[in-house]
C-alpha positions in Angstrom: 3.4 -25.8 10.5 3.8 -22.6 12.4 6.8 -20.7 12.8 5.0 -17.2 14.5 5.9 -17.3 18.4 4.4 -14.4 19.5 4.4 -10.8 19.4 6.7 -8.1 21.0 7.3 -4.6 21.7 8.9 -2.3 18.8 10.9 -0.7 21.8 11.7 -2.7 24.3 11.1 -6.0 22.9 9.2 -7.5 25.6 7.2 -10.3 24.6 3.7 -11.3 24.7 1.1 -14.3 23.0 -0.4 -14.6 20.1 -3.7 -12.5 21.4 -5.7 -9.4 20.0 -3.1 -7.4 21.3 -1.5 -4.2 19.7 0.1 -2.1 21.8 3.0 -2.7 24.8 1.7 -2.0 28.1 5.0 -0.6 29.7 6.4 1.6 26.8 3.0 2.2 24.6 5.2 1.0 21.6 3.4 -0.9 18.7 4.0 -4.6 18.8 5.0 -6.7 15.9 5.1 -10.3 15.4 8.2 -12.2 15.9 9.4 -15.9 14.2 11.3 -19.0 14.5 14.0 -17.9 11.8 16.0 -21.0 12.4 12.9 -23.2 12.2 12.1 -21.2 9.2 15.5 -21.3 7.8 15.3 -25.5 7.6 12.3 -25.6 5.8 12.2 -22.4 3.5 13.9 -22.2 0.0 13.5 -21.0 -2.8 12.4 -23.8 -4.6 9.6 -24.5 -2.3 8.6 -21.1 -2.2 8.8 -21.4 -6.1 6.5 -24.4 -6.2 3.9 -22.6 -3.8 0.1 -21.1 -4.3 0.9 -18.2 -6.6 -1.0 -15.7 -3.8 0.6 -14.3 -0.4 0.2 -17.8 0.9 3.3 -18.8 -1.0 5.5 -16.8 1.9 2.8 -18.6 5.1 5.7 -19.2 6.7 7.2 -15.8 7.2 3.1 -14.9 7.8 1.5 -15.0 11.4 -0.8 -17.3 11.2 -1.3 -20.9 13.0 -3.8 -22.7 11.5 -4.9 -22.5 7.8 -5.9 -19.3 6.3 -9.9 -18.7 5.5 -9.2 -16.0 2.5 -6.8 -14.3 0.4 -6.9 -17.7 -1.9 -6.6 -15.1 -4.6 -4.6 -12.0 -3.3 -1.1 -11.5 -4.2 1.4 -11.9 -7.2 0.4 -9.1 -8.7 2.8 -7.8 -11.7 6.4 -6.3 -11.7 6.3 -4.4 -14.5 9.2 -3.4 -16.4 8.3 0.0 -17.1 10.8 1.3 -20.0 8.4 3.9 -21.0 8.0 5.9 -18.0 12.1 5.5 -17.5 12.5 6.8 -20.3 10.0 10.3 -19.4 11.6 10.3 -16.1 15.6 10.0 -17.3 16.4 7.1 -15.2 17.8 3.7 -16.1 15.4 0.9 -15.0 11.8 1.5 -13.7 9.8 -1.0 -12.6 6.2 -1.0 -11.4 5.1 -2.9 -8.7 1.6 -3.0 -9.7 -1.4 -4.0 -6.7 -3.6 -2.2 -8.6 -4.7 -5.5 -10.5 -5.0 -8.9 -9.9 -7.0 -8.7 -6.7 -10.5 -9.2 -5.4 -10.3 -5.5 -4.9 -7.7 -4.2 -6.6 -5.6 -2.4 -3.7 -3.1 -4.0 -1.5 -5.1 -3.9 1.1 -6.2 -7.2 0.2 -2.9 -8.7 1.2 -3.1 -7.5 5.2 -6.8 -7.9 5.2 -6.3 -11.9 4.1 -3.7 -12.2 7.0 -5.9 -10.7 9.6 -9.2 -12.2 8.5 -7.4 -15.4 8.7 -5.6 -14.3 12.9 -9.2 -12.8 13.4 -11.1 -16.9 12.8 -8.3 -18.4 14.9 -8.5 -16.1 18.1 -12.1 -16.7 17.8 -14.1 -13.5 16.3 -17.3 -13.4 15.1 -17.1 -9.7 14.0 -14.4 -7.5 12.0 -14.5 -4.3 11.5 -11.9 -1.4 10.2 -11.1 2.6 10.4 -10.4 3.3 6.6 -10.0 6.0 3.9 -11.2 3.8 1.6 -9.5 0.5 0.0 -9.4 -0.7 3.8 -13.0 -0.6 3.4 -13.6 -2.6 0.2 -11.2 -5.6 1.6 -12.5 -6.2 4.8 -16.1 -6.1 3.0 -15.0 -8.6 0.5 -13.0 -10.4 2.3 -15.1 -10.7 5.1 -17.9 -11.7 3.0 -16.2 -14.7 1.7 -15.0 -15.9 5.3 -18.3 -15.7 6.7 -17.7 -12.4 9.2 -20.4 -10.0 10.1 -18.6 -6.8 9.3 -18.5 -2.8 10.6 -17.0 -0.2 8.6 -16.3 2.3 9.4 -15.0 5.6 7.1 -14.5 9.4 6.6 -17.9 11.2 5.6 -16.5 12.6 2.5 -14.8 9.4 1.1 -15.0 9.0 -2.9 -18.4 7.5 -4.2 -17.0 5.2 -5.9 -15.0 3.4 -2.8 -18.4 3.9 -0.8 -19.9 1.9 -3.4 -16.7 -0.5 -3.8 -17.7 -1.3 0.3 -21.7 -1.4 0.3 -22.0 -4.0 -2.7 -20.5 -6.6 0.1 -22.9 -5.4 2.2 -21.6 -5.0 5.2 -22.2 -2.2 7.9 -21.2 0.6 6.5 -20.7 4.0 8.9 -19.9 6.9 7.6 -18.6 9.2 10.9 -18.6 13.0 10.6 -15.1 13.8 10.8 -11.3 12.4 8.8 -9.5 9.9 9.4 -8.1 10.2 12.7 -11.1 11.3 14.2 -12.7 7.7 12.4 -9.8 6.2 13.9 -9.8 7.2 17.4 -13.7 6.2 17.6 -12.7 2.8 16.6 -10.3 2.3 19.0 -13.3 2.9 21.6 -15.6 0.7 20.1 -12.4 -2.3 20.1 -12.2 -2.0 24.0 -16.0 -2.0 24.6 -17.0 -4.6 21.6 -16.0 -8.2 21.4 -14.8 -7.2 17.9 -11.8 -8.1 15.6 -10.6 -4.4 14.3 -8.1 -5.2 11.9 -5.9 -1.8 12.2 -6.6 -1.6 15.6 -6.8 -4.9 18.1 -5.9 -7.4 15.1 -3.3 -4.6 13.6 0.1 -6.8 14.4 -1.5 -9.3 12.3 -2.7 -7.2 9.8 0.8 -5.6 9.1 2.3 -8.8 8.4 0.3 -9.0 5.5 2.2 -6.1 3.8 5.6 -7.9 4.0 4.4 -9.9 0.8 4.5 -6.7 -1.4 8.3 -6.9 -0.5 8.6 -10.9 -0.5 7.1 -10.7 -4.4 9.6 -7.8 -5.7 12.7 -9.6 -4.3 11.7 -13.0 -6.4 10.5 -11.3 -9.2 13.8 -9.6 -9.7 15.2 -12.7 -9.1 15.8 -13.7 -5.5 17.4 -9.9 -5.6 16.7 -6.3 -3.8 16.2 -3.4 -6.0 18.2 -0.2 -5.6 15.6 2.1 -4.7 11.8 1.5 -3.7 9.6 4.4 -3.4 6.4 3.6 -1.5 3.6 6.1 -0.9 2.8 6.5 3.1 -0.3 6.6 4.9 0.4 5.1 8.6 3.9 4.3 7.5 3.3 0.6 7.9 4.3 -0.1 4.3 7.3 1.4 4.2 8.7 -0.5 7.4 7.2 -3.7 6.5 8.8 -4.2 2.7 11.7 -3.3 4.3 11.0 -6.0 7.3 10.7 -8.6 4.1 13.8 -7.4 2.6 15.8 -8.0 5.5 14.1 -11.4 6.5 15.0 -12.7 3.2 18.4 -11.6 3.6 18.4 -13.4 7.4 17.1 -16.6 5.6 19.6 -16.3 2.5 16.8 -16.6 0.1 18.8 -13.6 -1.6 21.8 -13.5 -4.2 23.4 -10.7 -2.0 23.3 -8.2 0.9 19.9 -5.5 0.8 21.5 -2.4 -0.4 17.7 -0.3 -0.9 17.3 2.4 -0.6 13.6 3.2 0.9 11.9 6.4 0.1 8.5 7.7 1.1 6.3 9.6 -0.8 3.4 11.7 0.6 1.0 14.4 -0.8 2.0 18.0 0.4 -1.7 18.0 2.1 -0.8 15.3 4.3 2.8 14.8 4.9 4.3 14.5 8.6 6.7 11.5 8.0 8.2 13.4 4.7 8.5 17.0 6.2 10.5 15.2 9.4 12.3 13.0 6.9 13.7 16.3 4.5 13.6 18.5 8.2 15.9 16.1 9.6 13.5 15.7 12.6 13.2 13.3 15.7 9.7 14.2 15.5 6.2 13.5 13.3 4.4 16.3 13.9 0.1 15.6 13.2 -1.0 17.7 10.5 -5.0 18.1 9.2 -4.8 16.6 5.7 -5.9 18.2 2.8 -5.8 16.5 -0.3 -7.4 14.5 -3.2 -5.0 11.9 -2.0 -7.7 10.6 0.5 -5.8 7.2 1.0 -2.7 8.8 2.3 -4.8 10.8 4.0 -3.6 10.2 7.8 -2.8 12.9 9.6 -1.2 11.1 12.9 0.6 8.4 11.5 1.0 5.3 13.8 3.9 3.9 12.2 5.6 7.2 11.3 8.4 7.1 13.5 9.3 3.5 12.4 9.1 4.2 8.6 11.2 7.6 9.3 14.3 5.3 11.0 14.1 3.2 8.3 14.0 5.8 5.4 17.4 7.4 6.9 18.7 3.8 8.1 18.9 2.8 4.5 19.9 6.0 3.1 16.7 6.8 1.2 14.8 10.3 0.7 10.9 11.7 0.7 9.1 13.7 -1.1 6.0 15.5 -1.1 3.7 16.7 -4.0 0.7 19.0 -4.8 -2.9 17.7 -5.9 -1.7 18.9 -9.3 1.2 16.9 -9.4 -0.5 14.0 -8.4 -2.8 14.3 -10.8 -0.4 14.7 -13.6 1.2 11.7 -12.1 -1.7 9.7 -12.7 -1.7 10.7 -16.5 2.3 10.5 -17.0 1.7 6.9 -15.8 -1.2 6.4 -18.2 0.6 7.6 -20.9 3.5 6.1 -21.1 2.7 2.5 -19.3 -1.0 1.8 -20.3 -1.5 1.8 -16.3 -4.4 4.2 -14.4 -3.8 3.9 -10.8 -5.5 6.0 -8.4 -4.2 9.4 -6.4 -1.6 7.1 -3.8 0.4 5.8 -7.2 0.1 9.1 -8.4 1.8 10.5 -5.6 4.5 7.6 -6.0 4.7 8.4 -9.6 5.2 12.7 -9.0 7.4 12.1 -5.9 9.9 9.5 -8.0 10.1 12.3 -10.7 11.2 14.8 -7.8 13.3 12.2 -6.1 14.9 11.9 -9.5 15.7 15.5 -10.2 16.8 16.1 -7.1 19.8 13.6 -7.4 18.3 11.5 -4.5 17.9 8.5 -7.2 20.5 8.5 -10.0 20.5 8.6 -13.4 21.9 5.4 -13.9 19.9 3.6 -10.7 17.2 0.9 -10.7 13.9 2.6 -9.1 10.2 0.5 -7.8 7.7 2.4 -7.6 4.8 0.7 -5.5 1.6 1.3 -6.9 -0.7 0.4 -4.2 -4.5 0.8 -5.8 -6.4 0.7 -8.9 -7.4 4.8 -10.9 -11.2 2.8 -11.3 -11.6 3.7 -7.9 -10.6 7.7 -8.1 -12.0 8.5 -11.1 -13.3 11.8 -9.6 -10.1 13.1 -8.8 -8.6 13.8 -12.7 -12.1 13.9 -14.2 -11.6 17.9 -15.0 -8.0 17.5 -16.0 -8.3 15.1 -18.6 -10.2 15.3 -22.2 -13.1 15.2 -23.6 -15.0 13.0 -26.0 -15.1 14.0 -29.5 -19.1 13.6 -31.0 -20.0 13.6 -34.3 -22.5 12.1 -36.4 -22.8 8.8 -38.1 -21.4 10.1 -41.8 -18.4 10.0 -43.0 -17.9 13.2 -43.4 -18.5 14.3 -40.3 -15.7 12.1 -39.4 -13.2 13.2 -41.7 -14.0 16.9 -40.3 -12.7 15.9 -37.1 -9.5 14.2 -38.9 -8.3 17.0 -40.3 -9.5 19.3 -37.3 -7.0 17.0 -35.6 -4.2 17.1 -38.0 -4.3 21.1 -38.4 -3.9 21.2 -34.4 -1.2 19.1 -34.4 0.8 20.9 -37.3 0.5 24.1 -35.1 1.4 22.7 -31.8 -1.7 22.9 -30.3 -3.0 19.6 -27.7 
């Protein structure tokens, strides 16, 4: 059963049908999908929910689809970890770690929004999909695609990581690498969805897609038991994840699947290279202002943000904070989270990890507070990013000796404080 009844305008809140539509023709405001909440509200609880496909099809109906879905069979429930480590290096109470790096086909989140609109994309009749990514996009809708049966275009930034380049082309799927960043990848796309019979999932299929991300939120709130955290800090790229974990926060509070009123605070984290919604966030601004990025954070790396605006209001709405970090902080991010949790994520959690550290000393999240940090992709895929900032192998020869050298080499560094 279906509970989706179309989609509307973020502004206005006109209303239109269940087509490859994205944006409102009278204001220009994004549309998002809309739902029978009382229809939902009969059938939903959390006993069912409980007893459901441990993947994002657990929540279908809070999803926007009508008919069954064609992938994602394996996407979703990924780990809440209770990171007492880290919260202990960071002088906080309770840290946990929502952790999409694992547990999916290709180890990013994207694999939750691709599933949704993969699924949308078979029902409204595609024969092609095809994305604008900075990377993880890119693997999903290849591997995704794959499995459904879709002949697929990617397209991507020419100076994406090698390893997320390979991470796409091992699908095998049309991969096009466009002279230019992300926004410049993005607006070529949006021509090619107006002239091509095509299913773009961040573009044409993008209302869909979004959907997808609510699960990240439906999966804290039950794994903290049928609860909302204090604080979530969420790295931002478009914005899109920041509005749509709060979107699942508050539709679980509508349905009264929760054991009290959402009282999260949202944050948004950014790297300093590419950071409009967190400089109008800490500038008090009506305004995202487009920025060239610049960082090694190349997932984040969106310059004009399409759901900046959105993410903004709702970062101030629930009395959250941003921050923004440098390349180095990121990448000592990535090791503090190594360290202490056993966990490599790539440069987006890294920025999660730094700006929660600043968020922290800055008073914006309390000592004494419950903080989730969303970790949105796996550190396999980033590895050039901390190669020169981490150590080295140790050689030595097949003896004993030669071994024992190093041991006390070792142990004389350590008695003199040196690393």
């Amino acid at each position: 059963m279906s509970f989706v009844l179309g989609l509307k305008s973020k502004e206005t809140g006109r209303e239109y049908p269940k087509k490859a539509l994205y944006v409102c023709e009278y204001d220009f405001s994004p549309l998002e999908a809309f739902y029978d909440y009382d229809g939902i509200k009969k059938v939903l609880t959390r006993e069912k929910i409980e007893k459901g496909p441990k993947s994002i099809w657990r929540y279908r109906e809070l999803l926007p689809i009508d008919g069954d879905p064609v992938t994602g069979f394996h996407t979703g429930f990924t780990p809440l970890v209770k990171a007492n480590n880290l919260a202990r290096e960071l002088g906080v109470r309770t840290v946990y770690v929502k952790d999409d790096s694992v547990c999916h086909p290709t180890f990013s989140f994207k694999d939750r929004v691709v599933a949704v609109a993969l699924s949308k994309a078979r029902e409204l009749g595609f024969k092609t999909v095809a994305c604008a990514s900075t990377g993880n996009l890119a693997n999903s809708v290849s591997a995704h695609g794959a499995f459904a049966g879709f002949e697929r275009y990617i397209f991507i930034p020419h100076d994406l990581e090698k390893t997320k380049i390979l991470a796409s082309l091992v699908y095998n799927p049309h991969l096009v690498t466009v002279n230019g960043n992300y926004d410049d990848v993005n607006r070529l796309c949006g021509e090619i969805a107006s002239k091509y019979n095509w299913g773009f999932v961040n573009v044409n299929l993008r209302p869909y897609y979004s959907e997808g991300s609510k699960t990240f939120g439906f999966e804290i709130a039950e794994q903290l038991g049928w609860r909302a955290p204090q604080h979530i800090v969420a790295p931002a790229a478009s914005g899109s994840l920041i509005t749509k974990i709060w979107k699942a926060l508050k539709e679980f509070e509508q349905l009264e699947l929760l054991s009290g009123p959402v009282k999260t605070k949202m944050h948004c984290a950014q790297p300093e290279g590419c950071a409009p919604i967190s400089t109008a966030i800490l500038n008090n601004s009506d305004f995202i202002k487009p920025v060239k990025p610049k960082t090694i954070a190349k997932s984040l790396a969106i310059g004009n943000p399409a759901d900046g605006y959105y993410a903004k209001d709702i970062v101030k709405k629930s009395g959250g904070s941003a921050a923004m970090v440098s390349d180095y902080e990121i990448q000592e991010g990535i090791k503090l989270l190594a360290r202490t949790e056993g966990i490599f994520t790539e440069t987006a959690g890294g920025v999660t990890v730094a700006c929660t550290k600043k968020l922290i000393l800055s008073g914006a999240i309390g000592p004494d507070d419950e903080v989730v940090i969303a970790l949105t992709g796996n550190g396999m895929k980033t590895q050039e990013a901390i190669q020169d900032v981490i150590g080295d192998v140790i050689p030595i020869e097949p003896t004993m000796s030669s071994f024992e050298r190093v041991i006390n080499a070792s142990a004389h560094k350590s008695a003199i404080g040196v690393r």
